[in-house]
mmJSON file of the N, C-alpha and C atoms, coordinates in Angstrom:
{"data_MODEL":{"atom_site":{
"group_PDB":["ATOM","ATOM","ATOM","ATOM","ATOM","ATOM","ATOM","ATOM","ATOM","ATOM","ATOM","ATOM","ATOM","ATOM","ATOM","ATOM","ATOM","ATOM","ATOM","ATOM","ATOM","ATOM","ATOM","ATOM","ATOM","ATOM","ATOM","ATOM","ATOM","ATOM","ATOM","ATOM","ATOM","ATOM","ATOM","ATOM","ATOM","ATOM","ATOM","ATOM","ATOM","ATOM","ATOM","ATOM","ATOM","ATOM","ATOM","ATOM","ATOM","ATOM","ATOM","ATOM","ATOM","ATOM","ATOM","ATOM","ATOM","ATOM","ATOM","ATOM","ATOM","ATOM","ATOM","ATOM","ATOM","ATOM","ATOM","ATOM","ATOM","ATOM","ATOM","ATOM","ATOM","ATOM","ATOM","ATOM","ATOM","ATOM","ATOM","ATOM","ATOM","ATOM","ATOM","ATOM","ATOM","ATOM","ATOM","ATOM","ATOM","ATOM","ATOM","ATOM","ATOM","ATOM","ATOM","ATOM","ATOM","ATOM","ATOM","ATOM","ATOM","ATOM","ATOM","ATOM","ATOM","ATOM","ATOM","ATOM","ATOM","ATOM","ATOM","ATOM","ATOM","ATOM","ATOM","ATOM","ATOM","ATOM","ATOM","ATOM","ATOM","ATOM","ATOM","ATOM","ATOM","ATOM","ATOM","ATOM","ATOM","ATOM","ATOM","ATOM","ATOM","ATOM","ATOM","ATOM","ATOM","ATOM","ATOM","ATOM","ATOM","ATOM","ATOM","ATOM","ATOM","ATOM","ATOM","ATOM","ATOM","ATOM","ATOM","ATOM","ATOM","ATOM","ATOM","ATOM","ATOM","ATOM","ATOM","ATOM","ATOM","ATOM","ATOM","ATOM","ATOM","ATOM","ATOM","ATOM","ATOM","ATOM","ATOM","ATOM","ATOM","ATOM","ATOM","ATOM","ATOM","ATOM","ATOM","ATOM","ATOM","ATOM","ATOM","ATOM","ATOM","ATOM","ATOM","ATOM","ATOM","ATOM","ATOM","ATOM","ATOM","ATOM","ATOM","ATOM","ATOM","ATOM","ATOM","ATOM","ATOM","ATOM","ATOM","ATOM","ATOM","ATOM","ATOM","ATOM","ATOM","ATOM","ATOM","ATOM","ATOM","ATOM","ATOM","ATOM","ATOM","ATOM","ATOM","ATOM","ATOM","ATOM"],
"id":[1,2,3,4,5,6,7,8,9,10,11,12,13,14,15,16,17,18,19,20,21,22,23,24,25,26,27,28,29,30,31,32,33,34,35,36,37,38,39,40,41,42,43,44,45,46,47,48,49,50,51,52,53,54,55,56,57,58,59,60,61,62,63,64,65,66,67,68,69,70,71,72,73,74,75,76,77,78,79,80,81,82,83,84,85,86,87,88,89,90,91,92,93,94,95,96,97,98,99,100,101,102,103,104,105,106,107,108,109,110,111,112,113,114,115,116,117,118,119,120,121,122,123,124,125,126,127,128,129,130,131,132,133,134,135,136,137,138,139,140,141,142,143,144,145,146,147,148,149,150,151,152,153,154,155,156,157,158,159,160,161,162,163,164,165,166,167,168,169,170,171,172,173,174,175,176,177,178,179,180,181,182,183,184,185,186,187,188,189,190,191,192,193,194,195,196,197,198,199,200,201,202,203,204,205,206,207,208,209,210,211,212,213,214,215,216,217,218,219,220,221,222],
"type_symbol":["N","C","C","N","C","C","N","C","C","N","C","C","N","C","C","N","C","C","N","C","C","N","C","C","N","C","C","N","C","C","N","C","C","N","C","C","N","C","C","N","C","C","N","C","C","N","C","C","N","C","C","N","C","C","N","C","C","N","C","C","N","C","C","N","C","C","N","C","C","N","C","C","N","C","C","N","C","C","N","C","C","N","C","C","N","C","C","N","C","C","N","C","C","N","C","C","N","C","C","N","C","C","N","C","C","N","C","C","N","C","C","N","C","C","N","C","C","N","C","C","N","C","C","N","C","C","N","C","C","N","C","C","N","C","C","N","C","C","N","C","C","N","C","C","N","C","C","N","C","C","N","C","C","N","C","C","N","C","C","N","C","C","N","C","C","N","C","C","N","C","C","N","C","C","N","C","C","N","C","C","N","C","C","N","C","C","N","C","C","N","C","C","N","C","C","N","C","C","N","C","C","N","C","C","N","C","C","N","C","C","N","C","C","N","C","C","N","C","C","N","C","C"],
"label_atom_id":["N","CA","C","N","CA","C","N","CA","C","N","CA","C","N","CA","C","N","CA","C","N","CA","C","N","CA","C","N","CA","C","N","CA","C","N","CA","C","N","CA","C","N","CA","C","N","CA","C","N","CA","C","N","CA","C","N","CA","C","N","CA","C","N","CA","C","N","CA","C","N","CA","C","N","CA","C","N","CA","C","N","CA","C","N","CA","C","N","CA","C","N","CA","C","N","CA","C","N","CA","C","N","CA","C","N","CA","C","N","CA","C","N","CA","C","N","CA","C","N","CA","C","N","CA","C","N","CA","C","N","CA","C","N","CA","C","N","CA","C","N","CA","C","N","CA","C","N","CA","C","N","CA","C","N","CA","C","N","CA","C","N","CA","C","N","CA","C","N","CA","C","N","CA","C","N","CA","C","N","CA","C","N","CA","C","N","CA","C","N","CA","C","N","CA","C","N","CA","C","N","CA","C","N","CA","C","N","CA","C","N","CA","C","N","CA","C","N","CA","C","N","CA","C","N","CA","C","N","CA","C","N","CA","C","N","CA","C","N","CA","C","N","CA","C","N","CA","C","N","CA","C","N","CA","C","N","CA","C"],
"label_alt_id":[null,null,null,null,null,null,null,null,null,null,null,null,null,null,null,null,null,null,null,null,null,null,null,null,null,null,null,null,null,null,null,null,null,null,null,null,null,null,null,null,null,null,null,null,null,null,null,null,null,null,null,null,null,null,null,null,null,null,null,null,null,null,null,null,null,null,null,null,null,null,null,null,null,null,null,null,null,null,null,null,null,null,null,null,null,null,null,null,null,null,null,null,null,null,null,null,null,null,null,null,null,null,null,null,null,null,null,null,null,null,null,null,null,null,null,null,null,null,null,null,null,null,null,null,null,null,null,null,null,null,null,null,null,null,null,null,null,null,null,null,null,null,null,null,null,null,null,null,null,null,null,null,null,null,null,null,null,null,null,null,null,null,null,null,null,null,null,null,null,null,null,null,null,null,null,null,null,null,null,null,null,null,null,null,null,null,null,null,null,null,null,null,null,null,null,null,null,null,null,null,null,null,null,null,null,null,null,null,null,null,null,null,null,null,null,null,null,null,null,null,null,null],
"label_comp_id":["UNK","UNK","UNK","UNK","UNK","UNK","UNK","UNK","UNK","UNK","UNK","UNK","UNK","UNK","UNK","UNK","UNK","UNK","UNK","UNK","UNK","UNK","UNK","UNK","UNK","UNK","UNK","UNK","UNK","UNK","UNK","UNK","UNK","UNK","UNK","UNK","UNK","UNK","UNK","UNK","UNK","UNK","UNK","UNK","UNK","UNK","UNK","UNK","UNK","UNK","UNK","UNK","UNK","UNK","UNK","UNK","UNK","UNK","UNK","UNK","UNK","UNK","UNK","UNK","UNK","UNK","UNK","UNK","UNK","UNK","UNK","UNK","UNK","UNK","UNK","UNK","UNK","UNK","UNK","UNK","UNK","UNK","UNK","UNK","UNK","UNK","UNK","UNK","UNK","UNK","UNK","UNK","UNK","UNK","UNK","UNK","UNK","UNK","UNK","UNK","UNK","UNK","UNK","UNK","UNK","UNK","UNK","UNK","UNK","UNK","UNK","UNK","UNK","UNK","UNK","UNK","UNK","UNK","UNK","UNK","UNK","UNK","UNK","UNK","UNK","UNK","UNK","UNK","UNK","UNK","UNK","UNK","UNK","UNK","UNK","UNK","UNK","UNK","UNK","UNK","UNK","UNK","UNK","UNK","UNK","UNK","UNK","UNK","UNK","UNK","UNK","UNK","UNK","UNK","UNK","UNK","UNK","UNK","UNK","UNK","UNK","UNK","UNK","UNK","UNK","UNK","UNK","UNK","UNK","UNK","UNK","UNK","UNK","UNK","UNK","UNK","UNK","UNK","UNK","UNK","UNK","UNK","UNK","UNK","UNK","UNK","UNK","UNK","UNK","UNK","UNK","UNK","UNK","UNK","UNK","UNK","UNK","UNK","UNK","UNK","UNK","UNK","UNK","UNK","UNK","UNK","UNK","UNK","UNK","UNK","UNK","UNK","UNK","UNK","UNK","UNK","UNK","UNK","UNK","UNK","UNK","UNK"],
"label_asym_id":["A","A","A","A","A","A","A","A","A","A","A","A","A","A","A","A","A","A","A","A","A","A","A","A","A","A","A","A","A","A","A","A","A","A","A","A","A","A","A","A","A","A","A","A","A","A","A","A","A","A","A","A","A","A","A","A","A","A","A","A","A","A","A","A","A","A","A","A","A","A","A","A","A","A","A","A","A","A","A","A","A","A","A","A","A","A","A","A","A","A","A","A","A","A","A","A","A","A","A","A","A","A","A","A","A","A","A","A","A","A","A","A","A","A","A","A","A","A","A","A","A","A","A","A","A","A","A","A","A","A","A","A","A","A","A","A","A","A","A","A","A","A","A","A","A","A","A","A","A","A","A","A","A","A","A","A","A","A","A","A","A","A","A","A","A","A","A","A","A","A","A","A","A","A","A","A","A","A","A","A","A","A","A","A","A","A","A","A","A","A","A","A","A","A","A","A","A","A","A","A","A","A","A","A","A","A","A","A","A","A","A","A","A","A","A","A","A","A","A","A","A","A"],
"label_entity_id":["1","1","1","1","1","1","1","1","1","1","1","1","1","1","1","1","1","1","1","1","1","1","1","1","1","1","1","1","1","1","1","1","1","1","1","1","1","1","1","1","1","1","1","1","1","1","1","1","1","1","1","1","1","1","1","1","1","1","1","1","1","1","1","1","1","1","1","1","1","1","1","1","1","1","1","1","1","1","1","1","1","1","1","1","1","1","1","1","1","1","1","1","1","1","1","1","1","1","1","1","1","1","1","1","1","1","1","1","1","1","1","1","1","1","1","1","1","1","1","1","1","1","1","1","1","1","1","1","1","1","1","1","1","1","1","1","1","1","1","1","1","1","1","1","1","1","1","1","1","1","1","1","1","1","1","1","1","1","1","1","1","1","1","1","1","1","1","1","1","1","1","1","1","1","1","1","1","1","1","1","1","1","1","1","1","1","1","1","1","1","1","1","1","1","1","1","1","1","1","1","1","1","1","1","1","1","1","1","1","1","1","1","1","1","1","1","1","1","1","1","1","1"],
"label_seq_id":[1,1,1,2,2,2,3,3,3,4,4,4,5,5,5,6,6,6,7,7,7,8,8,8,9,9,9,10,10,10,11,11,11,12,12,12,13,13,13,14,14,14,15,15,15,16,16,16,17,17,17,18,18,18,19,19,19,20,20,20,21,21,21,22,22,22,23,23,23,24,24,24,25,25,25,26,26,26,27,27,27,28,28,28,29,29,29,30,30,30,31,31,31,32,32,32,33,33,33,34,34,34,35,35,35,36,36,36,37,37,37,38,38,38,39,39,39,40,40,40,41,41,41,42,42,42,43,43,43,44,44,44,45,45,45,46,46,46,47,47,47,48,48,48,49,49,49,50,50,50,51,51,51,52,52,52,53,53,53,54,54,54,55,55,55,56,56,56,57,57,57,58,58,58,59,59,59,60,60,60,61,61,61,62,62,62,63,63,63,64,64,64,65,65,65,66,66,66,67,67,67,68,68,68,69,69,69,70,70,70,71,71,71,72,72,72,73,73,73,74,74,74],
"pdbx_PDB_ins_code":[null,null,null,null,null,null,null,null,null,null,null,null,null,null,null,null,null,null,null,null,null,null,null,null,null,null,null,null,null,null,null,null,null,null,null,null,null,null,null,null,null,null,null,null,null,null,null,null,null,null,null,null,null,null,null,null,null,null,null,null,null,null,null,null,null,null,null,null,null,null,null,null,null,null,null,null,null,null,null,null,null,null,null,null,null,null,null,null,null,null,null,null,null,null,null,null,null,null,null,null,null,null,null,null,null,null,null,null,null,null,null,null,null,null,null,null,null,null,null,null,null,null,null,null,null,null,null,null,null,null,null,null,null,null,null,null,null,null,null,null,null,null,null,null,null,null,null,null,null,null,null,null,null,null,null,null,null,null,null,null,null,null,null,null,null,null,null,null,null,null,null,null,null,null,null,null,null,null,null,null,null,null,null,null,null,null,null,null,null,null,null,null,null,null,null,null,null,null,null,null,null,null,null,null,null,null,null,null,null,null,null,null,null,null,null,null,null,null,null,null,null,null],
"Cartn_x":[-111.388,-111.425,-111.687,-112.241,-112.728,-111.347,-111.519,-110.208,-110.681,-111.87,-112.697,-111.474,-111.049,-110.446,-111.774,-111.619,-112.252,-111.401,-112.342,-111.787,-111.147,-110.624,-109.825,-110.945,-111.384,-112.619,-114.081,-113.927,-114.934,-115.08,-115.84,-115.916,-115.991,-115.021,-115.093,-116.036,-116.708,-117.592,-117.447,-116.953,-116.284,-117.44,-117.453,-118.437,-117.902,-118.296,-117.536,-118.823,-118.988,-119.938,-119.137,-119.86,-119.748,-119.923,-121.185,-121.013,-121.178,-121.024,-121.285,-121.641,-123.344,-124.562,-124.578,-123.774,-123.8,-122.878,-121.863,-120.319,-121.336,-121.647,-122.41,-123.66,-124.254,-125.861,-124.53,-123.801,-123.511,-122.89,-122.2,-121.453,-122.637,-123.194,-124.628,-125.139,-125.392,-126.39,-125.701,-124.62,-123.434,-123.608,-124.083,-124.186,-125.074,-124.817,-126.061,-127.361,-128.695,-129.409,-129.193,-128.964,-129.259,-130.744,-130.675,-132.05,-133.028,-134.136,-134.997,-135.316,-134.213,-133.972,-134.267,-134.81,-135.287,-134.414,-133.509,-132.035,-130.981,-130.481,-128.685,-128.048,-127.03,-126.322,-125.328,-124.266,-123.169,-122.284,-120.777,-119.944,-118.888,-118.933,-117.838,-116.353,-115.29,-113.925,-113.331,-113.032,-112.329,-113.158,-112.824,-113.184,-112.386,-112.679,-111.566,-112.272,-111.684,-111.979,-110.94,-111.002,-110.179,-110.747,-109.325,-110.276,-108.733,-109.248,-108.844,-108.721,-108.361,-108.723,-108.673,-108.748,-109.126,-110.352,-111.447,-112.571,-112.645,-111.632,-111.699,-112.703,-112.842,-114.016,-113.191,-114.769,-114.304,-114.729,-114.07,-115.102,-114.424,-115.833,-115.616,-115.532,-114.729,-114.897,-115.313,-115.517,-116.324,-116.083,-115.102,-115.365,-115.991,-117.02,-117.993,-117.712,-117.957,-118.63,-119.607,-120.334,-121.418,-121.748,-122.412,-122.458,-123.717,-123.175,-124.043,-124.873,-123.998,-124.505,-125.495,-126.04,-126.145,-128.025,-128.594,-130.133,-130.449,-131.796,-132.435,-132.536,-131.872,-131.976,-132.84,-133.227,-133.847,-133.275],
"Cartn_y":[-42.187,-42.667,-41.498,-41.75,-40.929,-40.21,-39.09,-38.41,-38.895,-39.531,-38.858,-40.329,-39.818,-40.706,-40.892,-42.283,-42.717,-41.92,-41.672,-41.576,-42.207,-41.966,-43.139,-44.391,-43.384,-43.548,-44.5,-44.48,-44.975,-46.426,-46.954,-48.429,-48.62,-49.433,-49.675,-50.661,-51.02,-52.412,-52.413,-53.569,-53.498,-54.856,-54.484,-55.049,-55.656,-56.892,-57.562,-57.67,-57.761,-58.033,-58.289,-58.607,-58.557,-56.965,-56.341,-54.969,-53.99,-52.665,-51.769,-51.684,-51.935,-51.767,-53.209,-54.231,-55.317,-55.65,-54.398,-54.278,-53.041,-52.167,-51.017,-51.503,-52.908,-53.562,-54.033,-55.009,-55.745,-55.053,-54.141,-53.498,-52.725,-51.997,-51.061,-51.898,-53.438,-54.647,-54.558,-54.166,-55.24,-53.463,-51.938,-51.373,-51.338,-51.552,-51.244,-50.89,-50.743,-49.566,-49.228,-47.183,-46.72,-46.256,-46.304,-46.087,-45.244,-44.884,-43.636,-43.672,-43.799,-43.855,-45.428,-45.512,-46.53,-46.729,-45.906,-45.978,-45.522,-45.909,-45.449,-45.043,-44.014,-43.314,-43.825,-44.051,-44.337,-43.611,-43.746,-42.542,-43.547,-43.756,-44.419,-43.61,-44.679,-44.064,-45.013,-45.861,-46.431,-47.513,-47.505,-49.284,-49.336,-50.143,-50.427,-52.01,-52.296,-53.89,-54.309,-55.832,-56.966,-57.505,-57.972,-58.637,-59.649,-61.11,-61.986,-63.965,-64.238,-65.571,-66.076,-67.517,-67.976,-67.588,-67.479,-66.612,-65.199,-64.647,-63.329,-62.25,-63.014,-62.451,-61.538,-60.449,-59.136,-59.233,-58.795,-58.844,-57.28,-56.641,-54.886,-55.182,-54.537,-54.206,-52.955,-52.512,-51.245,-51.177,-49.647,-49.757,-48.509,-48.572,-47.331,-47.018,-46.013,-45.693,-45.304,-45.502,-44.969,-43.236,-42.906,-40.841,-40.54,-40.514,-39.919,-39.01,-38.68,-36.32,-36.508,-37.261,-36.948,-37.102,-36.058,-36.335,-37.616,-37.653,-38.922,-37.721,-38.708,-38.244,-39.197,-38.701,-39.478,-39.087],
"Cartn_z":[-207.986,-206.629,-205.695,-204.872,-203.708,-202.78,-202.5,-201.336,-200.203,-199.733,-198.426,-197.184,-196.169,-195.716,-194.582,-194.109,-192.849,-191.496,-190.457,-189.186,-188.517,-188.014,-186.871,-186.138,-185.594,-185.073,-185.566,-187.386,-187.817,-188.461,-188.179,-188.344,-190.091,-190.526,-192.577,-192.5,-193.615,-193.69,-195.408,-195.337,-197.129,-197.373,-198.668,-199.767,-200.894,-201.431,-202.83,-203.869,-205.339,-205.774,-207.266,-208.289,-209.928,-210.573,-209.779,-210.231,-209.146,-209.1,-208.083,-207.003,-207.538,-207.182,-205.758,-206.693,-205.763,-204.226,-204.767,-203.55,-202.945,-202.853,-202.349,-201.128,-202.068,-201.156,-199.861,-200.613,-199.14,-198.233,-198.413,-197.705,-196.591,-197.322,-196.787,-195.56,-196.332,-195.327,-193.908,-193.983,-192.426,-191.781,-192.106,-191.019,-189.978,-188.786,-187.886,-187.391,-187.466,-187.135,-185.936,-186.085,-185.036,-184.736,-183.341,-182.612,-183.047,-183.499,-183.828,-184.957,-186.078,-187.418,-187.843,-189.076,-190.279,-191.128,-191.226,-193.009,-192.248,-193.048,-192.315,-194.063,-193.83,-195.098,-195.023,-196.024,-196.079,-196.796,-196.654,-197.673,-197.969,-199.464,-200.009,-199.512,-199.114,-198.768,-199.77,-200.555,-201.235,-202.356,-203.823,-204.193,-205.907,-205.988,-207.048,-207.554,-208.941,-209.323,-209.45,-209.303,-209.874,-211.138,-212.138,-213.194,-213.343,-213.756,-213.977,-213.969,-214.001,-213.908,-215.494,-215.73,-216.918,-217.653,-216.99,-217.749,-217.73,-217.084,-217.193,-216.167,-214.924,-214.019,-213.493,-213.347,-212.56,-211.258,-210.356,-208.988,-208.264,-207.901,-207.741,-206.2,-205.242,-204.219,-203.545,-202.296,-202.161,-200.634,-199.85,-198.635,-198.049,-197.052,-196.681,-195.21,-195.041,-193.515,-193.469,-192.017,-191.878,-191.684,-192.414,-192.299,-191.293,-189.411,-189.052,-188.924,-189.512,-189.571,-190.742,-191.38,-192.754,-192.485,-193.13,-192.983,-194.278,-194.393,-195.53,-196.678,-197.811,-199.131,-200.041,-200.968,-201.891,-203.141],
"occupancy":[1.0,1.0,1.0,1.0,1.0,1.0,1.0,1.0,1.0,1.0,1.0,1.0,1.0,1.0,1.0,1.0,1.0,1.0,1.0,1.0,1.0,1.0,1.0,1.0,1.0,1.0,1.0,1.0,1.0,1.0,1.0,1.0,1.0,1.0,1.0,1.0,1.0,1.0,1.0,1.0,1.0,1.0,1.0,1.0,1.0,1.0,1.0,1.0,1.0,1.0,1.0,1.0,1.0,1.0,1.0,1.0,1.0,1.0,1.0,1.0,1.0,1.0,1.0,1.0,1.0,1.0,1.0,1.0,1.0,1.0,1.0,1.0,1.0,1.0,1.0,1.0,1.0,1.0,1.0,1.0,1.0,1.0,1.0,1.0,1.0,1.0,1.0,1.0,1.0,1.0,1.0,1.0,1.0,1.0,1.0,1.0,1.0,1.0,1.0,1.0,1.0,1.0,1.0,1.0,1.0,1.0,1.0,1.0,1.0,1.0,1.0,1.0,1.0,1.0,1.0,1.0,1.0,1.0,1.0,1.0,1.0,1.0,1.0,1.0,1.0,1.0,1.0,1.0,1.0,1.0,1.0,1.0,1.0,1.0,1.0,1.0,1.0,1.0,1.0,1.0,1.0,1.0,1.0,1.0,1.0,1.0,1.0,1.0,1.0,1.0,1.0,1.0,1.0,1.0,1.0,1.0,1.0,1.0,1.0,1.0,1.0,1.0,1.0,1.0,1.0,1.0,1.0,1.0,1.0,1.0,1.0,1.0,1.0,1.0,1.0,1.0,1.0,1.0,1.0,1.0,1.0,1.0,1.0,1.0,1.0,1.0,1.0,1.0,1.0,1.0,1.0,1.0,1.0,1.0,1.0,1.0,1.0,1.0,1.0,1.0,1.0,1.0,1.0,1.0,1.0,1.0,1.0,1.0,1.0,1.0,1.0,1.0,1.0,1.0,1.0,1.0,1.0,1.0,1.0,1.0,1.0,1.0],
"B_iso_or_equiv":[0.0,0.0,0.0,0.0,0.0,0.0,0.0,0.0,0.0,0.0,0.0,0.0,0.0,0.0,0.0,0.0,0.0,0.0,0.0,0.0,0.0,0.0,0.0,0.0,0.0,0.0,0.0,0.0,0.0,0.0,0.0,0.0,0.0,0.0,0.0,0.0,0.0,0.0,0.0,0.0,0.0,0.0,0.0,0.0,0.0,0.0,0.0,0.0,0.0,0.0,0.0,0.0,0.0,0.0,0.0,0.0,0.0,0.0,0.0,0.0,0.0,0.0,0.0,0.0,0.0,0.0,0.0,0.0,0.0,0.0,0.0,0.0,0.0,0.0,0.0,0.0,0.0,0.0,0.0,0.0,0.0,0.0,0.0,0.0,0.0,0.0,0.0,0.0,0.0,0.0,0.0,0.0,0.0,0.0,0.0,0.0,0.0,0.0,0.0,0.0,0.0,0.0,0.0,0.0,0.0,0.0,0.0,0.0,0.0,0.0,0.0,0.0,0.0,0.0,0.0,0.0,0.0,0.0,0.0,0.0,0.0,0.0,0.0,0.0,0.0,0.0,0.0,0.0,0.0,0.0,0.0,0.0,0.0,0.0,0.0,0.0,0.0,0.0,0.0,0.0,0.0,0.0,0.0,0.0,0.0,0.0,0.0,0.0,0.0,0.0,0.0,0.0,0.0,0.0,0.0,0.0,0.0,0.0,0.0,0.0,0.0,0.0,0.0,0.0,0.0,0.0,0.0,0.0,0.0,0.0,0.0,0.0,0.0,0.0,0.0,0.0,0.0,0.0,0.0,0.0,0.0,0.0,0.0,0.0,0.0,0.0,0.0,0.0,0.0,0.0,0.0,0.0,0.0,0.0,0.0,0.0,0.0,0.0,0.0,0.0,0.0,0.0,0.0,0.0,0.0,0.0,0.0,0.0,0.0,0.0,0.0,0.0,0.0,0.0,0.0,0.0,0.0,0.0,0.0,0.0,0.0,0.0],
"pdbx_formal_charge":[null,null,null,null,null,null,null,null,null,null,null,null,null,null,null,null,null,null,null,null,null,null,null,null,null,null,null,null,null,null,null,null,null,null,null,null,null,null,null,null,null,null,null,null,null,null,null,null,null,null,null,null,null,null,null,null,null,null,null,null,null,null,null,null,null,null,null,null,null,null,null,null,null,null,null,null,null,null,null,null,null,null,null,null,null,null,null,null,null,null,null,null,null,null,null,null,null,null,null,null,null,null,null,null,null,null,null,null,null,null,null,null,null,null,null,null,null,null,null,null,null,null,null,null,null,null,null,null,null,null,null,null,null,null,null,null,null,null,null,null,null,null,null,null,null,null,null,null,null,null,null,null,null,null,null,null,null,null,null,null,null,null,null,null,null,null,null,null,null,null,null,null,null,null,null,null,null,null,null,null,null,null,null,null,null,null,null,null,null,null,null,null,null,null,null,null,null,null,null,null,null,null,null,null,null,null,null,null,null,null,null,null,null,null,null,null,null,null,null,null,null,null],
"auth_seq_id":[1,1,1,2,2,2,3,3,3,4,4,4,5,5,5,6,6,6,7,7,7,8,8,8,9,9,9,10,10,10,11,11,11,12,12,12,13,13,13,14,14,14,15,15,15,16,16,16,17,17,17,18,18,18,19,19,19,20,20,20,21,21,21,22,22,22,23,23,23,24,24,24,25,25,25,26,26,26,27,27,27,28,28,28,29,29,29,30,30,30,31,31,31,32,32,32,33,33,33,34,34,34,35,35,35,36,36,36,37,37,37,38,38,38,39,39,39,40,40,40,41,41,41,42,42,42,43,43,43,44,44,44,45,45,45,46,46,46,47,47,47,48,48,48,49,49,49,50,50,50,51,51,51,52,52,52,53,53,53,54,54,54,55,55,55,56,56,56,57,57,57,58,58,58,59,59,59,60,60,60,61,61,61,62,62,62,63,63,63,64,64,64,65,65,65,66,66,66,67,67,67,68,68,68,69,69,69,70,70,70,71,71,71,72,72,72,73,73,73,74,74,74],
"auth_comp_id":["UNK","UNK","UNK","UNK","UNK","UNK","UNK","UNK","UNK","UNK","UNK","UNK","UNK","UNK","UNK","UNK","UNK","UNK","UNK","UNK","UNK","UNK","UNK","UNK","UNK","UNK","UNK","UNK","UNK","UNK","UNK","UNK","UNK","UNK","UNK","UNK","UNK","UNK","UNK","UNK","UNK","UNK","UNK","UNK","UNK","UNK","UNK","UNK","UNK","UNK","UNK","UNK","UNK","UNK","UNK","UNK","UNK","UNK","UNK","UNK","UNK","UNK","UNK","UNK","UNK","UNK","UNK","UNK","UNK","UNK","UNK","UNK","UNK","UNK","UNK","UNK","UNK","UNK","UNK","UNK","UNK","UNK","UNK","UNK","UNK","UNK","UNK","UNK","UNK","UNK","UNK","UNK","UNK","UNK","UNK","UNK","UNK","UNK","UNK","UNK","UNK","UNK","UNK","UNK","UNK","UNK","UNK","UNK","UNK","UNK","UNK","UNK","UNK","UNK","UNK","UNK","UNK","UNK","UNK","UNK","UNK","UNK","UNK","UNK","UNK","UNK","UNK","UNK","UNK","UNK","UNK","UNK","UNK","UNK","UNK","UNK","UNK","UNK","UNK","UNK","UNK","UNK","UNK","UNK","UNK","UNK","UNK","UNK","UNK","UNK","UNK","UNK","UNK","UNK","UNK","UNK","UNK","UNK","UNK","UNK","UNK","UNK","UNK","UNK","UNK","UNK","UNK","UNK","UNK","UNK","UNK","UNK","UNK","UNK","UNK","UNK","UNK","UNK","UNK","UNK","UNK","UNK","UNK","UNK","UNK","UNK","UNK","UNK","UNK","UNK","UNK","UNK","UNK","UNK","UNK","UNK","UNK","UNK","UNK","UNK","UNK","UNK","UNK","UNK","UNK","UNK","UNK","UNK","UNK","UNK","UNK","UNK","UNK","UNK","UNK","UNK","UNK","UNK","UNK","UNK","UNK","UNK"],
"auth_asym_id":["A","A","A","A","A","A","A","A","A","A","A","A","A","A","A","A","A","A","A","A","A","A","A","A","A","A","A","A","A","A","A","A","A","A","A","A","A","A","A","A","A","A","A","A","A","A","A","A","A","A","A","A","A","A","A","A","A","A","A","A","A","A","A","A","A","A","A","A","A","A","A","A","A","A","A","A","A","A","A","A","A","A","A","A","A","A","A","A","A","A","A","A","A","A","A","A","A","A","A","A","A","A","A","A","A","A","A","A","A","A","A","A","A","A","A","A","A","A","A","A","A","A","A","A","A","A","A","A","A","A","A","A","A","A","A","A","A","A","A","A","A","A","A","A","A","A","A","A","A","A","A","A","A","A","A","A","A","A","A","A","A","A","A","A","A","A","A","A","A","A","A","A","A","A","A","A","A","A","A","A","A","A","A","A","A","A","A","A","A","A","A","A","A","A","A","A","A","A","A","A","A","A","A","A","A","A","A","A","A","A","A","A","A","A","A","A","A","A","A","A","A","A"],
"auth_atom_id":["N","CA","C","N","CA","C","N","CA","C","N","CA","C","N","CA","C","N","CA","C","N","CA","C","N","CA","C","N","CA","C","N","CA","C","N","CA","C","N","CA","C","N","CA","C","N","CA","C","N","CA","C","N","CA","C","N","CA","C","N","CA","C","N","CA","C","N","CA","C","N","CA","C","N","CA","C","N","CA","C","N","CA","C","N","CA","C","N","CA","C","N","CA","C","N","CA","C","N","CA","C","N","CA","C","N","CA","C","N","CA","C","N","CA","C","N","CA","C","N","CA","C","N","CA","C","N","CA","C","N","CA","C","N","CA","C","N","CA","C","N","CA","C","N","CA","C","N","CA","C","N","CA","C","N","CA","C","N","CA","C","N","CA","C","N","CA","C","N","CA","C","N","CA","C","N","CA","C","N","CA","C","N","CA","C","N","CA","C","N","CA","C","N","CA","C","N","CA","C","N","CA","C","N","CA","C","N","CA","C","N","CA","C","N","CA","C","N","CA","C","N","CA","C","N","CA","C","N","CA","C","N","CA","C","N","CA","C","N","CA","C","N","CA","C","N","CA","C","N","CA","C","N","CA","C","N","CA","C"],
"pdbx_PDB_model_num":[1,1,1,1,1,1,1,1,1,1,1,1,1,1,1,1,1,1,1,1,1,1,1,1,1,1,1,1,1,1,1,1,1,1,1,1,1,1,1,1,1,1,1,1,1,1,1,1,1,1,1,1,1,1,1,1,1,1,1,1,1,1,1,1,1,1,1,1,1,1,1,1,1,1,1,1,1,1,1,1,1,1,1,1,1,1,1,1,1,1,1,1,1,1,1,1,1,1,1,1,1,1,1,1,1,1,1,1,1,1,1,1,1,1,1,1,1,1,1,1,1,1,1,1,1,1,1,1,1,1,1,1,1,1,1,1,1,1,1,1,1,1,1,1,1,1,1,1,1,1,1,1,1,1,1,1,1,1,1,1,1,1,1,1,1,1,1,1,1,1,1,1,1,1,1,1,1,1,1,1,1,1,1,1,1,1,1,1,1,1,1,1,1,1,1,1,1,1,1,1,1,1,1,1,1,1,1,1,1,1,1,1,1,1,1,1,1,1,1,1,1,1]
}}}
């Protein structure tokens, strides 16, 4: 798990999915665009899974902030 704490200051936008990739998209989808810029970065602060039920489903959660400082990576 991640140390990185959120700011006081900074808005969480949490994400649910079956795998990662899928708690990471939605979460990503609900930040904003800012002005100038085309992508926005994000920095995982927390996520963890659930697993259970009669069939045994997992469902991953995922919470981000947005990283203004941060240039475009590829």
């Amino acid at each position: 798990m991640s140390n990185a704490k959120p700011r006081p200051t900074e808005v969480i936008f949490e994400g649910l999915g079956t795998t990662l990739d899928e708690a990471l998209s939605a979460a990503h989808d609900q930040i904003p665009g800012r002005t100038g810029f085309d992508f926005a970065i994000s920095k995982v602060v927390e996520w963890g899974m659930q697993r259970g039920g009669i069939t045994g489903q997992r469902l991953i959660w995922v919470k981000v902030v947005q990283d203004k400082s941060a240039g475009f990576k590829t």
